[in-house]
C-alpha positions in Angstrom: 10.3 -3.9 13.5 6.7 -4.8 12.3 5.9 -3.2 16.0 7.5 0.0 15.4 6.2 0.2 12.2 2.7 0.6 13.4 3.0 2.2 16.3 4.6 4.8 13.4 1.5 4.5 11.5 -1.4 5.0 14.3 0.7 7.9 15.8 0.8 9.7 12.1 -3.4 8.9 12.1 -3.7 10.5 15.0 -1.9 12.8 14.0 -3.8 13.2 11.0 -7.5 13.3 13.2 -6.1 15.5 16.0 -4.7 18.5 13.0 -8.0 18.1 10.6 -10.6 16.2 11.9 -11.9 13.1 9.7 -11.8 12.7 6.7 -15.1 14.9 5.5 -18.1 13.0 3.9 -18.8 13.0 0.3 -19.3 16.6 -0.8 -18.4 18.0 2.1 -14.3 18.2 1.5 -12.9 21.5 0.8 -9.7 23.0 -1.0 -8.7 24.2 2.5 -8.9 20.7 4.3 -7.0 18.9 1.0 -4.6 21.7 1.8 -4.3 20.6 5.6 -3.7 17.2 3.8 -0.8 18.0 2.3 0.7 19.4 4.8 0.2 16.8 7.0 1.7 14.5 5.0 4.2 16.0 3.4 5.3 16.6 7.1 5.0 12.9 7.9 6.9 11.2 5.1 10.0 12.6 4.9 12.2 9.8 3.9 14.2 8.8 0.8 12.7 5.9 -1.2 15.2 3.0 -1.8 12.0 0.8 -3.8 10.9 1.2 -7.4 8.7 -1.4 -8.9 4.9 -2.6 -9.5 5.7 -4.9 -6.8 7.4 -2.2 -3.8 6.6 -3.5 0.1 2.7 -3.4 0.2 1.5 -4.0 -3.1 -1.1 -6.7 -3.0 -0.8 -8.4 -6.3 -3.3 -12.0 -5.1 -6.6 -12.7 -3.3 -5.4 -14.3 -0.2 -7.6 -18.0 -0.8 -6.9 -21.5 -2.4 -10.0 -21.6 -4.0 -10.5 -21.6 -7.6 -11.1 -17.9 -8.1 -10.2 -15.4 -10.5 -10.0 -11.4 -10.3 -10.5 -9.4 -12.8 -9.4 -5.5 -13.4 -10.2 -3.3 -15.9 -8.2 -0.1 -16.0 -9.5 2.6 -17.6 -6.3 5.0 -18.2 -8.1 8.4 -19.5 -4.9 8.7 -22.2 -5.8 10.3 -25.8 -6.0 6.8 -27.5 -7.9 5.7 -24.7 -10.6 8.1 -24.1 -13.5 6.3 -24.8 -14.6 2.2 -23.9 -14.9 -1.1 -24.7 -18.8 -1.8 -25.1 -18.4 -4.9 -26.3 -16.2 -6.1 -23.4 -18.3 -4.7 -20.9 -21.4 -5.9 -22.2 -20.1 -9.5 -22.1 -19.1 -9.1 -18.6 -22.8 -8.0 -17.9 -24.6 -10.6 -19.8 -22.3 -13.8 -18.8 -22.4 -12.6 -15.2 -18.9 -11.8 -14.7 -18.1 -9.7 -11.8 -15.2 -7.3 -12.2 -13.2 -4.6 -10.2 -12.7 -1.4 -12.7 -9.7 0.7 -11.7 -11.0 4.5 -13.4 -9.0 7.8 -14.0 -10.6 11.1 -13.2 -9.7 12.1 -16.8 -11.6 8.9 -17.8 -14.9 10.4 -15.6 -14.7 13.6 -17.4 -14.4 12.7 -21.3 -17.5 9.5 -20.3 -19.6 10.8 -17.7 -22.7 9.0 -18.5 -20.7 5.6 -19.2 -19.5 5.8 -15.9 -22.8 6.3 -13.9 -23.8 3.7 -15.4 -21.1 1.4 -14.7 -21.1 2.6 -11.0 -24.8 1.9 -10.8 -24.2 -2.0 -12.3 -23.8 -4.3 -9.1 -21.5 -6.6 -10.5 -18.7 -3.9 -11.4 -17.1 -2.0 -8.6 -15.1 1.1 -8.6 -12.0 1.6 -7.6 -9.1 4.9 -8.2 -6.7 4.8 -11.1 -5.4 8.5 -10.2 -5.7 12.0 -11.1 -3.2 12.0 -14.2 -2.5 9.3 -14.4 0.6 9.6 -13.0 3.0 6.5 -11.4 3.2 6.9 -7.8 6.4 8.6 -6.2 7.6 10.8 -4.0 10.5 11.9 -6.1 9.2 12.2 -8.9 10.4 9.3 -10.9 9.1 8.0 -14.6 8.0 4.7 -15.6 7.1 3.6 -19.6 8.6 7.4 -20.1 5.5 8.8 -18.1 6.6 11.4 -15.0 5.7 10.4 -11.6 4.4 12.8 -9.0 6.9 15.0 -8.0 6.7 15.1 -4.1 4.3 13.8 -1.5 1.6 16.8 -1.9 1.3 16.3 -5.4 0.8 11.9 -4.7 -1.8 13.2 -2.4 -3.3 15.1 -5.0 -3.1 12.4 -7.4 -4.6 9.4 -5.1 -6.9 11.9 -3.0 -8.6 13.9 -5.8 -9.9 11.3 -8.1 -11.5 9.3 -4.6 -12.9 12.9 -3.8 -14.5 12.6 -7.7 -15.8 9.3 -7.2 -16.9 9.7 -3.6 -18.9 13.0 -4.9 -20.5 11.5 -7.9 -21.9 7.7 -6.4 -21.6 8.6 -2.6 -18.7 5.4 -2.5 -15.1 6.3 -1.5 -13.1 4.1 -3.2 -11.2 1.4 -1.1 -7.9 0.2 -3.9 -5.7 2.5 -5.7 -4.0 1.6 -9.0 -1.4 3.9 -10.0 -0.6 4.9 -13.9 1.8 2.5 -14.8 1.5 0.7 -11.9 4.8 1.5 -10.3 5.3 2.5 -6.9 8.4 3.1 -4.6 7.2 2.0 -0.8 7.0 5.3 0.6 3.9 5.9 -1.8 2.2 2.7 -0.9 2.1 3.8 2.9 1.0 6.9 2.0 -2.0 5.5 -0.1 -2.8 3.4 2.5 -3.1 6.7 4.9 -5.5 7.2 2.4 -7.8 4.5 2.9 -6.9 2.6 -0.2 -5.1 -0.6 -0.3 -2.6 -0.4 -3.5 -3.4 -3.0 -5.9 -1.1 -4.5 -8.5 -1.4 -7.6 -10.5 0.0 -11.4 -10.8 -1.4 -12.2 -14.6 -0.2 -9.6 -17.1 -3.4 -9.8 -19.2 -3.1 -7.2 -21.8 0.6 -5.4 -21.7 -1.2 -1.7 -22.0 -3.6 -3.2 -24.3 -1.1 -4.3 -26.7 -1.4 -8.3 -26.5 -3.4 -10.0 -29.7 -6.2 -11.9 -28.7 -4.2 -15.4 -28.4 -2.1 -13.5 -26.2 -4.7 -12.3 -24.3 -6.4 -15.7 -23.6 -3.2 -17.8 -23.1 -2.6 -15.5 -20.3 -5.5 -15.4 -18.9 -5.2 -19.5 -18.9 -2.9 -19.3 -17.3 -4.4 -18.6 -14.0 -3.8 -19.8 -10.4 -6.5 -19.7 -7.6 -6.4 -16.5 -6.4 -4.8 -14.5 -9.3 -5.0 -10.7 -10.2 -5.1 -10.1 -13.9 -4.6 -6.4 -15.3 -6.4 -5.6 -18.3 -7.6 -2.6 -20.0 -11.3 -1.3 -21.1 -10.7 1.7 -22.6 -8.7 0.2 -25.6 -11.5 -1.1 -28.1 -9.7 -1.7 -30.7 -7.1 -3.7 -29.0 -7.2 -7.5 -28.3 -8.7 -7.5 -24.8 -12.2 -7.9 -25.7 -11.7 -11.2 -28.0 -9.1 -12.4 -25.9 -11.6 -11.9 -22.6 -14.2 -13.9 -24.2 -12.3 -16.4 -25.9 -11.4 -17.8 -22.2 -13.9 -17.0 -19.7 -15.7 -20.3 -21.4 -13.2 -22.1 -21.2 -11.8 -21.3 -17.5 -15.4 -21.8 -16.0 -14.9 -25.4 -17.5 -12.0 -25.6 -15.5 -13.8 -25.0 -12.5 -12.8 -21.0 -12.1 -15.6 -18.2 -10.7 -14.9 -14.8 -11.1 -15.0 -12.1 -8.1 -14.4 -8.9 -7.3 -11.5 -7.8 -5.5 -13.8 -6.7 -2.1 -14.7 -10.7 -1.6 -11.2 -11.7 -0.6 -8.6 -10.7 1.6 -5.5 -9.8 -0.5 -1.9 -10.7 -0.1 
């Protein structure tokens, strides 16, 4: 099965090289190639979905490693509440040294433009696609938290291929992992992201719930870590409970031997 599954795969790349040529370089992609791409794809997965979940075949939810090593993601979601950042969360990361992988939505480029140069120019933070919209990944269109999924392949294309377009044009870096809004998935989507280049990234420590957890809840989840955990946070929140929460136990967890990394030092499982 695993066999046929990617023979199914490098036939569809082929495919994919033989009808549009590689993927273009940073500024060079066009409306009429994302076009191509949707064709293509839409052409290519056809089937019906039978997964719904953050945690559908192929999301990577843990660094693949026994050591004592914790990653951290910060979504920034681009909603109306959430437009701007936390300044104070990120500027603890940067002066304690902490390494993190920020998941960002196209919207969230837009409304903070000079925020996020200057995150994508900081070493220790890497950049990774949130989406579009901010829209959970679907091929049917199906909702999660009472948010609308993408409709149909060529809009999931859209969605995931778009906002690496944005990034890829504005610090010369496609992005490699691809969080959806919501974080929900059905499996067809996962493959399809992966066509993309991005490895679909979900989460084994609940830090924040949306930004909603209190401080305490915050760092007692965040204690909670095993070597090799994902946590999901939020930076876009500031008045939230992330920040004090963040800092309450990155002291604390270094005394218990944990380093923090970024998601590109590990394998992921």
């Amino acid at each position: 099965m695993l066999e046929t599954y990617k023979l199914e795969w490098l036939l569809a790349a082929l495919l994919l090289v033989l009808c549009i040529g590689p993927l273009p370089a940073a500024g060079e992609e066009g409306e009429e190639s994302l076009e191509n791409l949707r064709q293509l794809l839409a052409a290519t997965y056809i089937r019906i979905p039978n997964e719904w979940s953050e945690t559908a075949t192929g999301v990577r939810t843990r660094l693949k490693t026994e050591e004592s090593v914790l990653a951290l993601t910060l979504d920034a979601c681009g909603s109306h509440s959430g437009k701007g950042y936390d300044v104070g969360l990120i500027d603890f990361l940067e002066k304690e040294r902490v390494p993190a992988t920020l998941f960002i939505n196209a919207r969230w480029i837009d409304a903070n433009p000079e925020a996020f140069q200057r995150l994508a120019a900081n070493p220790l933070f890497e950049i990774a696609n949130h989406g579009l919209l901010h829209k959970p990944a679907s091929v049917t269109g199906r909702s999660a938290y009472g948010i609308n999924g993408t409709r149909n392949v060529a809009e999931l294309v859209d969605e995931i291929e778009q906002s690496a377009r944005k990034v890829a044009a504005l610090t010369g870096t496609r992005t490699r992992y691809y969080r959806s809004g919501t974080a929900y998935y059905d499996e067809i989507a996962v493959e399809l992201s992966n066509h993309l280049g991005h490895e679909v990234i979900g989460y084994s420590i609940l830090g924040d719930a949306g930004a909603t957890f209190s401080k305490d809840q915050v760092r007692s989840a965040l204690l909670n870590a095993r070597p090799g955990d994902i946590a999901l946070l939020h930076m876009n929140h500031p008045r939230g409970g992330t920040a004090d929460g963040v800092m309450s136990a990155i002291p604390e967890l270094r005394k218990r031997g944990f380093r923090f990394v970024k998601l590109s030092e590990y394998e992921l499982h």
